[in-house]
C-alpha positions as CSV (number, residue, x, y, z in Angstrom):
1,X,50.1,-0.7,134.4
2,X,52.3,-0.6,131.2
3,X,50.1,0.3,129.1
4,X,49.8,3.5,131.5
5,X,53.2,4.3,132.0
6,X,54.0,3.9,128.2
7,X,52.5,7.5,126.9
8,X,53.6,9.4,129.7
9,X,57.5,8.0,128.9
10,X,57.2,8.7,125.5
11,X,55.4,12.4,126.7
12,X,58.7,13.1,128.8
13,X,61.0,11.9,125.7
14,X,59.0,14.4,123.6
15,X,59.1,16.8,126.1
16,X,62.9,16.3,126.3
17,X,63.6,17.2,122.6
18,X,61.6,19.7,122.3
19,X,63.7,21.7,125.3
20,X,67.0,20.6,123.3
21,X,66.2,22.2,120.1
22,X,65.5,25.3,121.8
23,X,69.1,26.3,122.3
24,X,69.5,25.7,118.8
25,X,66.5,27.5,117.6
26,X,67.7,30.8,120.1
27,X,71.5,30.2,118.2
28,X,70.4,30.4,114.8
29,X,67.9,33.6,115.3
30,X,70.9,35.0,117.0
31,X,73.7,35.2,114.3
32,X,76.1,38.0,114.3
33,X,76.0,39.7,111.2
34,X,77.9,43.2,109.8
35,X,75.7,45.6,108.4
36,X,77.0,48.7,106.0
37,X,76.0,50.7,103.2
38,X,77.8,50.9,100.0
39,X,77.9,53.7,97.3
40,X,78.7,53.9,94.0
41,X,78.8,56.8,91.2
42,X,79.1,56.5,87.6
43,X,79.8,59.2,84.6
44,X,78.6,59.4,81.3
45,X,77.9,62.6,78.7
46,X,74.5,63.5,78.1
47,X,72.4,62.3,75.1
48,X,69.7,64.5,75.5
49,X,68.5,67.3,76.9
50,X,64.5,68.5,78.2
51,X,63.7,72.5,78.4
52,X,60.9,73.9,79.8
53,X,59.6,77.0,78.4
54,X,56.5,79.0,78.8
55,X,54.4,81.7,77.9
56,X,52.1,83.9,79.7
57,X,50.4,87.0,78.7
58,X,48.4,89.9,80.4
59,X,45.4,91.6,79.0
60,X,42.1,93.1,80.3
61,X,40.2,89.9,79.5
62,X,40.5,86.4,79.4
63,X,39.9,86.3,75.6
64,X,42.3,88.8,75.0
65,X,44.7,87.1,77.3
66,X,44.4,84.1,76.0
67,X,44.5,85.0,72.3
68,X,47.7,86.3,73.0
69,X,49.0,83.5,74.5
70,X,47.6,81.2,71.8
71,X,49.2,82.9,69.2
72,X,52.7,83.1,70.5
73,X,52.6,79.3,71.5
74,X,51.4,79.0,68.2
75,X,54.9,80.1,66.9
76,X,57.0,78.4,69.5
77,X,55.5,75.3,68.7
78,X,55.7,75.8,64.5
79,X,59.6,77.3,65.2
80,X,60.8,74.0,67.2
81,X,58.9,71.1,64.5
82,X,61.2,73.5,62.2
83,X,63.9,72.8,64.0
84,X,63.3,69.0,63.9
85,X,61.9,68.4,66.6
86,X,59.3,65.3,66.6
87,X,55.5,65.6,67.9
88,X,56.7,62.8,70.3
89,X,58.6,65.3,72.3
90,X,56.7,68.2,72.9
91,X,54.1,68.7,75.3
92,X,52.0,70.5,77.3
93,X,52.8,70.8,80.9
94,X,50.5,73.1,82.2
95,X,48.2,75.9,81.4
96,X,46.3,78.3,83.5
97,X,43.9,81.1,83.5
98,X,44.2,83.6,86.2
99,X,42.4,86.6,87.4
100,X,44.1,89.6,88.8
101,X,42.3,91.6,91.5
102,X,42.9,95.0,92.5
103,X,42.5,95.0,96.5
104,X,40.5,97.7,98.2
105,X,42.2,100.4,100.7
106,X,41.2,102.9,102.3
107,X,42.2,105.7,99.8
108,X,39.8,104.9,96.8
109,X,36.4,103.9,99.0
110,X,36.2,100.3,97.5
111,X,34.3,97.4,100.0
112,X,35.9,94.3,98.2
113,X,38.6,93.1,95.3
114,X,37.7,93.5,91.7
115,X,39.3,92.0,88.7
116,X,41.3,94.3,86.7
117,X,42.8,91.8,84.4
118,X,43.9,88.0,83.8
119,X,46.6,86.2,82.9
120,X,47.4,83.4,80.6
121,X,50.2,81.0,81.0
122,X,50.8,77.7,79.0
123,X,54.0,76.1,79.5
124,X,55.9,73.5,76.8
125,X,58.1,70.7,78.1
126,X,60.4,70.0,74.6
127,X,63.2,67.2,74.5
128,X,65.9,67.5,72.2
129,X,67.7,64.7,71.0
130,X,70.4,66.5,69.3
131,X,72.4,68.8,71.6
132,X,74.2,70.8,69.3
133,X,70.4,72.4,68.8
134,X,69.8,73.1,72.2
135,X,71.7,77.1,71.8
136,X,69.6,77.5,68.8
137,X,65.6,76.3,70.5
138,X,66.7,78.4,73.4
139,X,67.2,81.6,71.5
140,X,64.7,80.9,69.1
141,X,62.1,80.3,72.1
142,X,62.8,83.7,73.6
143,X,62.9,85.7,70.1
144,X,59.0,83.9,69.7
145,X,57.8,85.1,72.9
146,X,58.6,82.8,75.3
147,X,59.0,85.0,78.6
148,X,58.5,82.1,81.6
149,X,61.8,80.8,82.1
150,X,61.8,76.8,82.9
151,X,64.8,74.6,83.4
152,X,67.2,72.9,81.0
153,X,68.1,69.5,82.2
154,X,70.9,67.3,80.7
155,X,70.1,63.6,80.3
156,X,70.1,60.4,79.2
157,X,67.6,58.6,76.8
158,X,69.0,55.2,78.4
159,X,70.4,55.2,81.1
160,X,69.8,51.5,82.6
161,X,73.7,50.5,81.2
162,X,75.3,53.5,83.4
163,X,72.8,52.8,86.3
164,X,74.3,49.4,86.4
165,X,77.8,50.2,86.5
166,X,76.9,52.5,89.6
167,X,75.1,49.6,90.9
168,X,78.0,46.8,91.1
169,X,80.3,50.0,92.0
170,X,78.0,50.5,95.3
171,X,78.3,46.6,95.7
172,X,82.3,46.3,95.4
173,X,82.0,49.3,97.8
174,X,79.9,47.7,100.8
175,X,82.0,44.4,100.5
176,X,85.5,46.5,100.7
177,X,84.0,48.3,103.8
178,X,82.3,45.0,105.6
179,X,86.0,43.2,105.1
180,X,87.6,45.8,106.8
181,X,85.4,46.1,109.5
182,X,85.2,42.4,110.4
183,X,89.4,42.6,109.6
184,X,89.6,45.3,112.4
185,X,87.0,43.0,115.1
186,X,89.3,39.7,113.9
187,X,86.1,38.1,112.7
188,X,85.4,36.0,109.1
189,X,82.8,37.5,106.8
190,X,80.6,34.6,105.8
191,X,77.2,34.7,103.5
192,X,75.6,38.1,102.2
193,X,72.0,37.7,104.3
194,X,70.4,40.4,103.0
195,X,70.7,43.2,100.2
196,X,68.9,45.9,99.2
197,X,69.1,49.1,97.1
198,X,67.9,52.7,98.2
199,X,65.4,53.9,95.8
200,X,66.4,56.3,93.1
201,X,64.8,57.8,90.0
202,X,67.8,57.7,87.5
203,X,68.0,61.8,87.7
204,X,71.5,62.6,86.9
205,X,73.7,65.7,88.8
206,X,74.0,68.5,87.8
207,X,71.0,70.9,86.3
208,X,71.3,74.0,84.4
209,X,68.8,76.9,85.3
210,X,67.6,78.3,82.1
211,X,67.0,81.4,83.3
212,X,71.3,82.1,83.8
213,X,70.7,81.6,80.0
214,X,68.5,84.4,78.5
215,X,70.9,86.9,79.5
216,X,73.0,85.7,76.5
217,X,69.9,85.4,74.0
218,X,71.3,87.7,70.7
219,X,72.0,86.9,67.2
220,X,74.1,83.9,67.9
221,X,72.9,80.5,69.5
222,X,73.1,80.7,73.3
223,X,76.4,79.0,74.1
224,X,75.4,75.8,75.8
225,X,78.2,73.3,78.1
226,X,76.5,69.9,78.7
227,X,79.5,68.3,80.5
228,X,78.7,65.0,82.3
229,X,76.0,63.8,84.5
230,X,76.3,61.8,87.5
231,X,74.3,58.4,88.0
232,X,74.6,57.6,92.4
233,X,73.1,54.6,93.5
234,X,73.2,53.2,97.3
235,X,72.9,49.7,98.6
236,X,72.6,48.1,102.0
237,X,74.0,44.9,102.7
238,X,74.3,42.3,105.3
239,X,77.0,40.3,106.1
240,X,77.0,37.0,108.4
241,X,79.7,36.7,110.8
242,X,81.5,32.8,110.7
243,X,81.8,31.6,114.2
């Protein structure tokens, strides 16, 4: 008989811990937290800058079109090594060769398009390292034959050092805010549970259209403001709240 009743105690004493730990288990998932978001910008004058510039040409044929084209890349490309500018940062970003039809109406008789012509682009993606020859490869580009206007972009080479001062900016940020909320509901912030940073791709504000540009393409060097680019990062972060 006590070798029966034995198991079945120790089953209900078992059985009686496991219920007690569920309470605790249910408390634990359950703890409050403050969740916020946190911003942060940093400045810092550009280093570099990238233009885009193309060239496309019309002709009744593809050779001819392309010949064209080929020649006055030809020039670009000589004018900006000139200029100083390493292999390293030039290079092709896209070339095409296009027909152009002629669509049939009901005027001239014709049953379906024809080609009348083509047209060659090839476009030139050139990073300059030393801004104080940006005026002079954007007017020498236009004087060469570059007619496709890109965009001018001002950079940074680096930018991981001004990335991280935007970084523990956004950070100081969502701590001030979750203090002042948990302030404002009486409550104590405890540990951070979680944080996590919004993905960005290190593109500094603001860009410059190149095309606002050629309008002041003459003898002199296009006048050229780099200013100061933005780095904005965003992080999320969660708070515990001390019972």
């Amino acid at each position: 008989m006590n070798f029966l009743t034995i198991p079945a105690v120790a089953g209900l004493a078992m059985i009686g811990m496991g219920a007690a730990t569920l309470p605790a288990m249910a408390e634990a998932a359950q703890t409050p937290t403050i969740s916020v978001t946190g911003k942060g910008t940093a400045n810092v004058a550009p280093d570099m800058a990238i233009i885009s510039m193309g060239v496309t040409k019309e002709a009744e044929t593809a050779r001819e079109a392309l010949n064209a084209n080929t020649e006055a890349m030809k020039k670009v490309l000589e004018e900006m090594q000139n200029a100083g500018i390493e292999a390293r940062d030039l290079q092709t970003s896209d070339f095409s060769i296009q027909p152009q039809y002629v669509y049939p109406n009901n005027n001239n008789g014709e049953q379906k398009p024809r080609i009348s012509g083509y047209i060659v682009r090839n476009s030139l993606t050139v990073r300059v390292r030393d801004l104080e020859k940006v005026g002079d490869v954007l007017d020498a580009s236009v004087s060469l034959g570059v007619n496709d206007g890109g965009n001018l972009v001002f950079t940074n080479d680096k930018p991981d050092e001004i990335v991280n001062q935007a970084r523990s900016k956004a950070v100081k940020d969502a701590m001030a805010k979750a203090k002042t909320l948990a302030d404002a509901a009486g409550v104590t912030l405890g540990a951070i549970k979680t944080i996590s940073e919004q993905a960005h791709n290190d593109i500094p504000r603001p860009m410059a259209k190149m095309r606002t540009m050629e309008m002041a393409v003459g003898s002199a060097p296009v006048p050229i403001a780099a200013g100061e680019n933005s780095y904005d990062v965003t992080v999320n972060v969660t708070f515990e709240i001390v019972q």
